[in-house]
LUMPA-22249 format. One record per residue: x, y, z negated of N, C-alpha, C in turn; residue in three letters. Coordinates in steps of 0.05 Angstrom, whole numbers, padded with zeros to 5 digits, always signed. Example, Ala and Ser with C-alpha at 12.3 -4.5 7.8 and 13.67 -1.06 7.14 Angstrom:
REM residues 2
+00264-00114-00156+00246-00090-00156+00264-00066-00156Ala+00257-00045-00142+00273-00021-00143+00258+00001-00157Ser
This chain:
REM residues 353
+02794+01569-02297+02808+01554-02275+02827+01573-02261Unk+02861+01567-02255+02874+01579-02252+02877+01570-02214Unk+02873+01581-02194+02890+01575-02164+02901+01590-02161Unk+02935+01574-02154+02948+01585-02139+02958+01581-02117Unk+02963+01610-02099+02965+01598-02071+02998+01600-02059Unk+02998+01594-02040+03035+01576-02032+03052+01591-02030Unk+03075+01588-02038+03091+01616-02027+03119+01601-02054Unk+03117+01583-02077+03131+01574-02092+03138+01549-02072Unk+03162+01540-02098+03185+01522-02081+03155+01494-02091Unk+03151+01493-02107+03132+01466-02109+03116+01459-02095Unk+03098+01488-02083+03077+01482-02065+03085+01472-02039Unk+03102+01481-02026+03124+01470-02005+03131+01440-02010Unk+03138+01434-02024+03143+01397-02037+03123+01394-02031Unk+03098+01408-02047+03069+01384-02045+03059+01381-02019Unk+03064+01408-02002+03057+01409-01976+03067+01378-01957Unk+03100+01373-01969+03112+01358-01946+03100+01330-01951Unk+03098+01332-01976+03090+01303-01993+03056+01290-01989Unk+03051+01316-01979+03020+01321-01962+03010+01298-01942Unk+03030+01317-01926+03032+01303-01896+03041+01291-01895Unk+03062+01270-01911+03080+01249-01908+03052+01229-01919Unk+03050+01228-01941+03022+01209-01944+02993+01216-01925Unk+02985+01228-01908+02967+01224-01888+02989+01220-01857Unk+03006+01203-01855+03018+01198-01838+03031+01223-01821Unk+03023+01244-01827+03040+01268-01813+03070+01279-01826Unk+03087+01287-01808+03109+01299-01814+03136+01285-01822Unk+03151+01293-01831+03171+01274-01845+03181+01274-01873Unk+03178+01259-01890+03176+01265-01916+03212+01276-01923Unk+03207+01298-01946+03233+01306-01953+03247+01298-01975Unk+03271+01296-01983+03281+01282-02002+03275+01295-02038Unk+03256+01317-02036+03254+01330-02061+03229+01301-02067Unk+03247+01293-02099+03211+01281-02104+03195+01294-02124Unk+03175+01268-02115+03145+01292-02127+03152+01297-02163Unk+03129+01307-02175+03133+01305-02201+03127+01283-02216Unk+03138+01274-02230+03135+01256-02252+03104+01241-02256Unk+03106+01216-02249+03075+01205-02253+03050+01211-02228Unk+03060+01231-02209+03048+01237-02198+03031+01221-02167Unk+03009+01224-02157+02998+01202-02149+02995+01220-02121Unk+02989+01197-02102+02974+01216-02080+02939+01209-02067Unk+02921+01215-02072+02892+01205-02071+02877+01209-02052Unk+02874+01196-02035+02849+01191-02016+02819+01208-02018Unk+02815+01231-02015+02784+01241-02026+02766+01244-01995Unk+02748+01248-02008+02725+01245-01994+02716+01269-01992Unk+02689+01279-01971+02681+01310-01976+02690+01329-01963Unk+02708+01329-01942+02717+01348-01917+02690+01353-01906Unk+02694+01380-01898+02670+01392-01878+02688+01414-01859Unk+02671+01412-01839+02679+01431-01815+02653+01440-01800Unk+02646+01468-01815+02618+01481-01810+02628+01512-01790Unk+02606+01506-01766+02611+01534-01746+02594+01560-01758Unk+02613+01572-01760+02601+01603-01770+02581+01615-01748Unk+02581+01601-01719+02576+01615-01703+02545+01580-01689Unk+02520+01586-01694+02502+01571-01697+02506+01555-01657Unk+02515+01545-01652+02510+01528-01635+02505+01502-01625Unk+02501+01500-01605+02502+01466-01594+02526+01462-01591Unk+02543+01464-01572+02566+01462-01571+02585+01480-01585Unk+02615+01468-01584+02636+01490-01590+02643+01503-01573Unk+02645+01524-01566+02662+01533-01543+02694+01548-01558Unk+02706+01553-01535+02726+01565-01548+02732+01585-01559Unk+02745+01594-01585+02753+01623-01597+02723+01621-01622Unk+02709+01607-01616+02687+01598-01635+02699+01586-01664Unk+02691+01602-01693+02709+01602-01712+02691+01579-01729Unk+02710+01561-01747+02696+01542-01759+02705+01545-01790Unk+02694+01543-01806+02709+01542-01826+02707+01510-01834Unk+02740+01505-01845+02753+01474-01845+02756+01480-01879Unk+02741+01462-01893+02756+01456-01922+02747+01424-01931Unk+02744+01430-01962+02731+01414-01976+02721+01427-01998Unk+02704+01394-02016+02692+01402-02042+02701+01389-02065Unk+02704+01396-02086+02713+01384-02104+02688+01391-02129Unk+02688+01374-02144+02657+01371-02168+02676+01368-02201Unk+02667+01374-02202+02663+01375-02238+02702+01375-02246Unk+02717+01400-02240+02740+01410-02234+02741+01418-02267Unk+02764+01407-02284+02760+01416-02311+02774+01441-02312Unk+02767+01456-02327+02769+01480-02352+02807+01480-02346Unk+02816+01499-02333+02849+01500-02332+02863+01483-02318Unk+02847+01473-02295+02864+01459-02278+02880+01474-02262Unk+02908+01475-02252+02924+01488-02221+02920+01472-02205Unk+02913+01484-02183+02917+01482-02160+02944+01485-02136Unk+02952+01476-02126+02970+01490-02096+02967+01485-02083Unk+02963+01507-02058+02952+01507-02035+02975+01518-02018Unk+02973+01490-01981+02999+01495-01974+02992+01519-01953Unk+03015+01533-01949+03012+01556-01931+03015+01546-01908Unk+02990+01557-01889+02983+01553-01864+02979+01583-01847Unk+02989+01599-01854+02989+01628-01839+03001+01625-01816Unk+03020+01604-01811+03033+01609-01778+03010+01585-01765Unk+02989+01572-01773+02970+01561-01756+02964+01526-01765Unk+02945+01518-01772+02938+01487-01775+02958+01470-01763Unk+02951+01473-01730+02964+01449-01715+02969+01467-01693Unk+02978+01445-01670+02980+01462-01643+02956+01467-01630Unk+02957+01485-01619+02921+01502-01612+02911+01500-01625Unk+02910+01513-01656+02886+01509-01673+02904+01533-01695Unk+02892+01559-01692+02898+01578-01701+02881+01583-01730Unk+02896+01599-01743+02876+01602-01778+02874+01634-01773Unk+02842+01632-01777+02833+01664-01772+02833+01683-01794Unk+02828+01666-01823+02826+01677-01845+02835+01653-01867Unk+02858+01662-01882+02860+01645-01902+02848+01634-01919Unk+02860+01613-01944+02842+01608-01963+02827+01618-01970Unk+02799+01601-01982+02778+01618-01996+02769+01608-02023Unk+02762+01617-02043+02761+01590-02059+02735+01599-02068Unk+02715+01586-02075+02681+01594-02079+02674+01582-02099Unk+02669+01588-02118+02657+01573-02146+02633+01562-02138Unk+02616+01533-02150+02593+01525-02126+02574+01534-02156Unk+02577+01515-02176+02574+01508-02194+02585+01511-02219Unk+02579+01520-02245+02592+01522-02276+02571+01500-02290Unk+02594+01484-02300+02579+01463-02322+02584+01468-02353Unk+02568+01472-02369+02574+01479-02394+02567+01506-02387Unk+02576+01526-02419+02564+01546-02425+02582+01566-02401Unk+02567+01594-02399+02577+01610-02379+02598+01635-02391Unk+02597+01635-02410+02623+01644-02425+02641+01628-02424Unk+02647+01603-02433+02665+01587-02442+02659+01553-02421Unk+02656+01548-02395+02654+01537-02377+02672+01523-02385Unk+02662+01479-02393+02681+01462-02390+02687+01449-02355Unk+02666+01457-02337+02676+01446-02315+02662+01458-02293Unk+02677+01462-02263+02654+01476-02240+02654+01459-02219Unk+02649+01457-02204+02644+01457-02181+02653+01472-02144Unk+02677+01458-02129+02689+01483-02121+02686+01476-02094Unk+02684+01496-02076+02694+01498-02048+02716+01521-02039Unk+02732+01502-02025+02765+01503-02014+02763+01505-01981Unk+02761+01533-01967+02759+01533-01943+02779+01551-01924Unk+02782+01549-01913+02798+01558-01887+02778+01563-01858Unk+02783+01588-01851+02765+01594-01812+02799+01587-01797Unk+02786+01574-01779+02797+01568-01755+02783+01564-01725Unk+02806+01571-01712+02799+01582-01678+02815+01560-01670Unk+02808+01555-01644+02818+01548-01621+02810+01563-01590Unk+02836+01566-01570+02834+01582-01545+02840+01569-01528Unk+02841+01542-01531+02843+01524-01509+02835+01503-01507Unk+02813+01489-01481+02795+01481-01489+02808+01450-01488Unk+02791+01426-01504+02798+01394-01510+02796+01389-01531Unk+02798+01363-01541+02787+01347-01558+02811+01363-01579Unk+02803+01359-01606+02824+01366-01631+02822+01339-01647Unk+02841+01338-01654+02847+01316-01685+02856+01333-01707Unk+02841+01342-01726+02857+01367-01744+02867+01340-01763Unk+02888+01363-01770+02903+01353-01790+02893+01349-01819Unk+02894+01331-01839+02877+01318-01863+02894+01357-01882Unk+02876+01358-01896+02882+01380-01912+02885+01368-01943Unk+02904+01389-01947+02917+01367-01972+02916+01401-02005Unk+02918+01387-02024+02916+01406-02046+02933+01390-02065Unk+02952+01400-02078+02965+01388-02093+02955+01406-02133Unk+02948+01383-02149+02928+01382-02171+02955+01379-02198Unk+02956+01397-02205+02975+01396-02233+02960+01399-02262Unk+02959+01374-02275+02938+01367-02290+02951+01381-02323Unk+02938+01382-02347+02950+01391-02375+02978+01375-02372Unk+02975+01349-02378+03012+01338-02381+03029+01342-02360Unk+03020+01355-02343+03046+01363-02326+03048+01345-02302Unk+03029+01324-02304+03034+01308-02270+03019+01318-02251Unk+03030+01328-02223+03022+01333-02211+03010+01313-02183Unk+02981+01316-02180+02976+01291-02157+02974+01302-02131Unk+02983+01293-02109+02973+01314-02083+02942+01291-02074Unk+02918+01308-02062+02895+01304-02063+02893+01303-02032Unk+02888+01279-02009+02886+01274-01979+02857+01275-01976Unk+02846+01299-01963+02821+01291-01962+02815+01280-01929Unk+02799+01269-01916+02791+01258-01896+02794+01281-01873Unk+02804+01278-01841+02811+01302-01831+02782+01304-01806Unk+02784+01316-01800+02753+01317-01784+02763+01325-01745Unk+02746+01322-01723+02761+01336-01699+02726+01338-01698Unk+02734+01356-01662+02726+01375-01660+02727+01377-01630Unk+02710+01377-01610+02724+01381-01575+02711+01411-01569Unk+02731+01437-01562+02717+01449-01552+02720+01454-01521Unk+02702+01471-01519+02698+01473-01481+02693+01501-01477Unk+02692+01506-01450+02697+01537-01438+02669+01541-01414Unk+02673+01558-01419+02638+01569-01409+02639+01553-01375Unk+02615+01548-01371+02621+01533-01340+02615+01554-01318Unk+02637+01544-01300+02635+01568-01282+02613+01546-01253Unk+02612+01573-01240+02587+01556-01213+02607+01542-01191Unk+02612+01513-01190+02631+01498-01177+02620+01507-01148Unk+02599+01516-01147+02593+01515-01121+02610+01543-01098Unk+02618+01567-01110+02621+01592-01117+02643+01597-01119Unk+02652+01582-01145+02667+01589-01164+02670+01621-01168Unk+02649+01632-01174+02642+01660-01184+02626+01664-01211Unk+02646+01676-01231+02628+01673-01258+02606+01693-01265Unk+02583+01683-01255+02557+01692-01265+02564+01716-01279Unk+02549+01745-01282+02544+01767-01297+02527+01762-01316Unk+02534+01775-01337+02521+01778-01366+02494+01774-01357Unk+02468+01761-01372+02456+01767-01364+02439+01783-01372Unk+02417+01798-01377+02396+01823-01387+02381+01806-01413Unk+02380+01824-01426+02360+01826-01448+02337+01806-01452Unk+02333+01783-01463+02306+01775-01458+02288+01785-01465Unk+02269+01786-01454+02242+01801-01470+02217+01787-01473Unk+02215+01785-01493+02185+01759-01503+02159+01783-01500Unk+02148+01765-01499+02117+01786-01505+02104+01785-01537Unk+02086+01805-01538+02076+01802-01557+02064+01788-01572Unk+02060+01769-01587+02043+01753-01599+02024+01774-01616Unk+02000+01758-01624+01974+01772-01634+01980+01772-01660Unk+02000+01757-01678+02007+01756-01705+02020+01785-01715Unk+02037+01795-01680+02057+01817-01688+02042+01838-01681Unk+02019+01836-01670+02000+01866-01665+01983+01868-01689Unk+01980+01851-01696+01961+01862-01717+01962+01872-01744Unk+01985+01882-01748+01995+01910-01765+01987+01925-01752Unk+01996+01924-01729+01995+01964-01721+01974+01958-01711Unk+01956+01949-01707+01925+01956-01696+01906+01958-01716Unk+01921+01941-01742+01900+01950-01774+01910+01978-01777Unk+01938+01985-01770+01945+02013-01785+01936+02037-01770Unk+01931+02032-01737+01915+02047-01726+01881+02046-01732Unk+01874+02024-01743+01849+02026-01755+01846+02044-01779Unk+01860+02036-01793+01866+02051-01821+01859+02091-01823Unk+01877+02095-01797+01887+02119-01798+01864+02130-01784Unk+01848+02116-01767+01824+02127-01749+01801+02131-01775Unk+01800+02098-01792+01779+02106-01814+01784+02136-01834Unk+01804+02131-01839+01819+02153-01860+01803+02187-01843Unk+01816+02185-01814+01815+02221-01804+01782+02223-01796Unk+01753+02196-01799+01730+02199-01794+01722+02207-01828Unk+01737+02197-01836+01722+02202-01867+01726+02229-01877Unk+01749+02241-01870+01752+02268-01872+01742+02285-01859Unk+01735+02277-01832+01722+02297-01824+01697+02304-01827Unk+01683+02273-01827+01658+02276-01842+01647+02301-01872Unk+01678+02294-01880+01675+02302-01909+01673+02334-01906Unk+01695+02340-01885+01692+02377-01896+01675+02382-01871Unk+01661+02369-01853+01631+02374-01842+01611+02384-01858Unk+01614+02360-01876+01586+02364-01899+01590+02391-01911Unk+01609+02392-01922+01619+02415-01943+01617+02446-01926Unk+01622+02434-01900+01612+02465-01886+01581+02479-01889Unk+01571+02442-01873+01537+02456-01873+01532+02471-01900Unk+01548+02447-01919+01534+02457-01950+01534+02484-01948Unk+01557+02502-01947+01569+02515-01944+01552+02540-01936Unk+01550+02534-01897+01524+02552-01897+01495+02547-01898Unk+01479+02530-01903+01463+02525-01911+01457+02543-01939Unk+01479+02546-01957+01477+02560-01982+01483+02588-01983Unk+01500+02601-01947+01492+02630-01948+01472+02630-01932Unk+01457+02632-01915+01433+02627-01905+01405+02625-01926Unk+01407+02620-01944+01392+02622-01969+01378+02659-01973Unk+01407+02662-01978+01400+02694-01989+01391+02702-01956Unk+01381+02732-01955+01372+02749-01945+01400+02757-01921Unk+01390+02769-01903+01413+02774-01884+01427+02792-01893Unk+01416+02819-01906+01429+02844-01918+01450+02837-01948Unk+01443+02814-01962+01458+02813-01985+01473+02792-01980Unk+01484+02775-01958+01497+02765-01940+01517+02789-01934Unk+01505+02800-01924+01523+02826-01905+01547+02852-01925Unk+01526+02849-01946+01539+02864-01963+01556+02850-01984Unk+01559+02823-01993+01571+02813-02002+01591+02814-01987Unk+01597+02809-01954+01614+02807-01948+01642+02830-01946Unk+01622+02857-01933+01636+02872-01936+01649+02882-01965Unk+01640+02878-01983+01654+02877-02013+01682+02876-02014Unk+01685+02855-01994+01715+02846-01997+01733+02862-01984Unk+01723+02877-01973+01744+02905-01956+01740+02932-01975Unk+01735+02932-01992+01728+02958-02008+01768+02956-02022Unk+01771+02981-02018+01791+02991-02021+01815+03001-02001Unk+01843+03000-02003+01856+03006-01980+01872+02994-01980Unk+01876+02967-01987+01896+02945-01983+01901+02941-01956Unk+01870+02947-01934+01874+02934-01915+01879+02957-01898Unk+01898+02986-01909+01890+03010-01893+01917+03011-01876Unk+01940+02996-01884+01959+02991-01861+01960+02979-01841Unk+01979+02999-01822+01973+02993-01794+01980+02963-01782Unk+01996+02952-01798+01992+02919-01797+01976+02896-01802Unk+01957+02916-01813+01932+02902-01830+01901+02915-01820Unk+01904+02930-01802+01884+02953-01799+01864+02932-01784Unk+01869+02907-01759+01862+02890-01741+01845+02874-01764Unk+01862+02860-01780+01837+02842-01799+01814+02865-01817Unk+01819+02888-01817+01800+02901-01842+01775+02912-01817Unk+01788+02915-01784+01762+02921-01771+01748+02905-01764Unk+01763+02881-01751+01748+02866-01747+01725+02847-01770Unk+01733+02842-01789+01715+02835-01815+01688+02850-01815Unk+01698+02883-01816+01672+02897-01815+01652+02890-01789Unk+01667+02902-01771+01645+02892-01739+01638+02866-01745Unk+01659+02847-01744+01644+02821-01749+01618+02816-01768Unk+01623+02821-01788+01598+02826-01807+01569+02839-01796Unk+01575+02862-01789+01563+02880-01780+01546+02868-01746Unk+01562+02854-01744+01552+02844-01707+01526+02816-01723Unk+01535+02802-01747+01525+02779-01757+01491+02791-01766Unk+01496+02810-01781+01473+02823-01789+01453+02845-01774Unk+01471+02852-01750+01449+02865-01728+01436+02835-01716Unk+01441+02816-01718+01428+02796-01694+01410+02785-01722Unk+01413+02786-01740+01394+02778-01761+01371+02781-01757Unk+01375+02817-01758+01359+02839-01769+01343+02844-01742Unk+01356+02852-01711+01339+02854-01693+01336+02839-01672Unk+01347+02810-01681+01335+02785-01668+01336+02784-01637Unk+01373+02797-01635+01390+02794-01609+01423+02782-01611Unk+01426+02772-01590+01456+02758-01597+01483+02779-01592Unk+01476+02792-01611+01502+02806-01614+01530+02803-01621Unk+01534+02775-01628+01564+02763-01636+01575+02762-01606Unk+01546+02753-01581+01564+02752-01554+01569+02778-01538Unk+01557+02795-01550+01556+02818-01536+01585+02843-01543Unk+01581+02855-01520+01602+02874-01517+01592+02901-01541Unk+01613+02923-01546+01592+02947-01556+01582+02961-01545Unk+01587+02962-01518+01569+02973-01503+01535+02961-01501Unk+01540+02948-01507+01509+02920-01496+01494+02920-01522Unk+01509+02916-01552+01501+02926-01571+01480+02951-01584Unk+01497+02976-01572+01481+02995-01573+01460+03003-01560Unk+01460+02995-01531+01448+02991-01507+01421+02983-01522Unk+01418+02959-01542+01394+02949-01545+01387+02961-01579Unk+01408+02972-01594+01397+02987-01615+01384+03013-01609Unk+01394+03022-01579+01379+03049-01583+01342+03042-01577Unk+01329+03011-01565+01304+03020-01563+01294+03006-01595Unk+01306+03009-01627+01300+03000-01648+01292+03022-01662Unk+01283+03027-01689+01275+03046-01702+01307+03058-01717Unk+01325+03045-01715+01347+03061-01729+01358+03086-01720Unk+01364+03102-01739+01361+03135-01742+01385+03145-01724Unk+01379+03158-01707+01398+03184-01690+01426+03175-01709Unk+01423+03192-01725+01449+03196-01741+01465+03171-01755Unk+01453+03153-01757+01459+03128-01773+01478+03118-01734Unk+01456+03120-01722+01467+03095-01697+01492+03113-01681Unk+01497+03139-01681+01516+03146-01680+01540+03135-01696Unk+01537+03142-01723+01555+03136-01735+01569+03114-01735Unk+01550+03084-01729+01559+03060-01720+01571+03059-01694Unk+01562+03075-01681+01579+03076-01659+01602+03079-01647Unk+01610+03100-01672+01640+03109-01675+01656+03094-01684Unk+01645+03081-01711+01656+03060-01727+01661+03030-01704Unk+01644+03025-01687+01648+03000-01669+01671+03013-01653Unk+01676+03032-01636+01688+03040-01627+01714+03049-01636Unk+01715+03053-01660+01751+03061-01661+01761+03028-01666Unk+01741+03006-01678+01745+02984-01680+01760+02977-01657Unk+01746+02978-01631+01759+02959-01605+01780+02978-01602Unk+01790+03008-01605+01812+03015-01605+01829+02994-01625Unk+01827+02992-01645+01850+02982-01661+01849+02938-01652Unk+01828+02939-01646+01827+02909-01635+01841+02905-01611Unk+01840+02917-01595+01849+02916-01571+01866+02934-01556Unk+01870+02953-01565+01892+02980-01548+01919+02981-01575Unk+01913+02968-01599+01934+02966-01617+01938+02991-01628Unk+01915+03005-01627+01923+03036-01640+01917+03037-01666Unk+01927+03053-01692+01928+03054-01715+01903+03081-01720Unk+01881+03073-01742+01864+03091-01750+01882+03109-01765Unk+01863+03138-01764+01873+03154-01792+01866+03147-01820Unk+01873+03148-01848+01860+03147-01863+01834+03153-01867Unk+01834+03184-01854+01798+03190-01857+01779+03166-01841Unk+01788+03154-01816+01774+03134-01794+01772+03111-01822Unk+01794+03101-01833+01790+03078-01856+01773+03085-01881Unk+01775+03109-01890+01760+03110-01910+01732+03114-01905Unk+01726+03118-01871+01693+03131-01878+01684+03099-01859Unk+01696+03080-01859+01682+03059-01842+01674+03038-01857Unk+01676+03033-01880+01660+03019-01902+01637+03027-01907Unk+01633+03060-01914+01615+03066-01927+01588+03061-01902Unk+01604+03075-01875+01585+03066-01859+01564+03045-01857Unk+01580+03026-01857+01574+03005-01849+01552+02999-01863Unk+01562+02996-01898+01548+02993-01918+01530+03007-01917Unk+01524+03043-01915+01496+03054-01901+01480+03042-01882Unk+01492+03030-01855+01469+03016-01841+01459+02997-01848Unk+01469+02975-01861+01456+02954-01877+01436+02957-01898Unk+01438+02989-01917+01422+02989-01937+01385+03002-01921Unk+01399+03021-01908+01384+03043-01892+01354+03023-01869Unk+01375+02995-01849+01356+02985-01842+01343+02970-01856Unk+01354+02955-01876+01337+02939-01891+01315+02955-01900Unk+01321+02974-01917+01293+02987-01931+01271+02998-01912Unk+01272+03000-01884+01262+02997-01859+01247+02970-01850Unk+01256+02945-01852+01243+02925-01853+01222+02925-01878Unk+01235+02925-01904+01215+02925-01924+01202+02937-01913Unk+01194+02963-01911+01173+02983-01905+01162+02967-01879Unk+01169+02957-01860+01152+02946-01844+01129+02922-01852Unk+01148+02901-01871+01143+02878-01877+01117+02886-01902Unk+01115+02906-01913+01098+02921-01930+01073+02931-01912Unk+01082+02935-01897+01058+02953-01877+01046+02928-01863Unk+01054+02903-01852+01044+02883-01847+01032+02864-01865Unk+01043+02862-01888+01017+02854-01899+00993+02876-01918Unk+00997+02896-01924+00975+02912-01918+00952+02912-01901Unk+00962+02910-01870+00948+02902-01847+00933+02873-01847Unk+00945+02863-01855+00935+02841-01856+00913+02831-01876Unk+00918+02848-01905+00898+02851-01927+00874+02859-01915Unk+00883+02880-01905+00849+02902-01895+00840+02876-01874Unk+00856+02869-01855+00838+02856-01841+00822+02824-01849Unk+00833+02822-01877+00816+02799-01888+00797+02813-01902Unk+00797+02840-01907+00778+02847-01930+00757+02847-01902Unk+00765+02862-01887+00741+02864-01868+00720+02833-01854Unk+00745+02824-01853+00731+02788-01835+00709+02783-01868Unk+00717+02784-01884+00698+02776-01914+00672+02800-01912Unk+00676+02827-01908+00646+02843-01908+00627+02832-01885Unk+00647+02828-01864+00623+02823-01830+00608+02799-01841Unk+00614+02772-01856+00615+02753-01863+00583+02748-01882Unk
């Protein structure tokens, strides 16, 4: 299907020959083409782009028609309306032409279905009579028919001002609706969602903690202690950037397994308060010295930011690791000597007996 739009000497003829058969204008002495008819159609529409009750003014409509089952190579001419429809009735956007419908195959289409539209304004307000819109139809043999479709009006009007006043009202604010319960209940499932989601996780690495210690708590306090310190054996941690995590690990350790071993809270305690209560224990002169030193260059490097020597790093492992081996085998030997004691004093309760 070929349209063309106005701007040739014919479409101009068809234009005048338009409006001379819907009673407008004055017909011109060019005549039409050969055989050619002028036809009454049906099917004008005048739809507001802009959804209201009323029209008001500058409010755009688009003005056409429809045409049905349009064969395979028909022309079209369409008359030029760029300087405006009628009087007060401005064209905002020219022709449009919209395929609605293809009948037959979609490669090779014997017929469609069409809409023919035009937007138009008006800026001053009153009743309109638009003018009948006309399409002139040039068929295979060459006769051309001009096509009158039915013309439509239209009254528009201008915002009302306060007669009482005559002061035009200010814009007015924002409406604001409230919530309905349809529109909360996304986000109160998705705040549900996200509350179940962060209880289930936390549950989850809860468990996995106790597991966790529940399964060092198992072993013995000393092979606890010494597993741990394991992980500082070497001198990865002997720089002075690194010196804060390699002491504190040890003391830490070391503070975990004095409260084990002599069944005081030494994680809360100072080192002063620490030693304070190792000296009334069985651990050796020379051993609790040595810890002493070792706690002590610790809170230097924990807290005054001072850097050990290598010799302070290399001999504070072994330490450590000495007091852990040294008191344990001290407990055994106690825990040995208690039940010994305890033997004799059943052998004896069985002789009196």
């Amino acid at each position: 299907m070929n349209i063309l739009l106005s701007g040739i000497a014919s479409t101009i003829l068809t234009l005048a020959a338009c409006l001379t058969a819907a009673g407008q204008g004055t017909p011109v002495s060019a005549a039409p083409a050969p055989g050619g008819r002028t036809i009454r159609m049906e099917g004008s529409f005048l739809e507001p782009l802009q959804k209201r009750d009323t029209a008001l003014i500058a409010d755009q409509f688009r003005y056409g028609f429809h045409l049905k089952d349009v064969s395979a190579g028909t022309q079209f001419m369409l008359p030029d309306l760029t300087s405006g429809l009628m009087d007060s009735v401005d064209v905002v956007s020219p022709w449009l032409v919209d395929t609605v419908k293809v009948h037959g195959r979609k490669k090779s289409p014997d017929a469609f279905d069409i809409d023919v539209s035009l937007v138009i304004t008006s800026f001053e307000e009153g009743h309109r009579e638009l003018v009948p819109l006309c399409v002139a139809r040039a068929g295979e043999n060459g006769t051309v028919d001009t096509l009158v479709f039915d013309p439509q009006s239209i009254d528009f009007f201008t915002i009302p001002v306060d007669t009482t006043t005559y002061v035009i009202h200010d814009i007015k604010g924002q409406v604001r609706y409230p919530l309905t319960l349809p529109e909360l209940i996304p986000y109160v499932a998705a705040v549900w969602a996200i509350a179940i989601v962060a209880i289930l996780v936390w549950v989850f690495l809860s468990r996995k903690r106790r597991e966790a210690e529940a399964a060092a708590y198992k072993d013995p306090p000393y092979v606890i202690a010494l597993r741990k310190l394991d992980h500082y054996r070497g001198n990865k941690y002997w720089s002075p950037e690194k010196q804060k995590i390699y002491y504190s690990g040890i003391t830490d350790t070391m503070r975990e397994y004095i409260a084990a071993r002599y069944h005081f809270d030494a994680m809360e305690m100072t080192t002063d308060e620490i030693f304070r209560e190792l000296r009334h224990t069985d651990v050796p002169a020379d051993l609790y010295e040595e810890m002493k030193t070792l706690f002590k260059t610790a809170d230097f490097v924990k807290f005054a930011k001072a850097s050990a020597s290598d010799e302070e790093n290399a001999a504070a492992l072994p330490a450590a690791v000495r007091f852990v081996t040294t008191t344990y085998q001290s407990q055994l030997e106690e825990e040995e000597a208690a039940r010994a004691a305890s033997a004799q004093a059943e052998e004896r309760k069985g002789g009196t007996e």
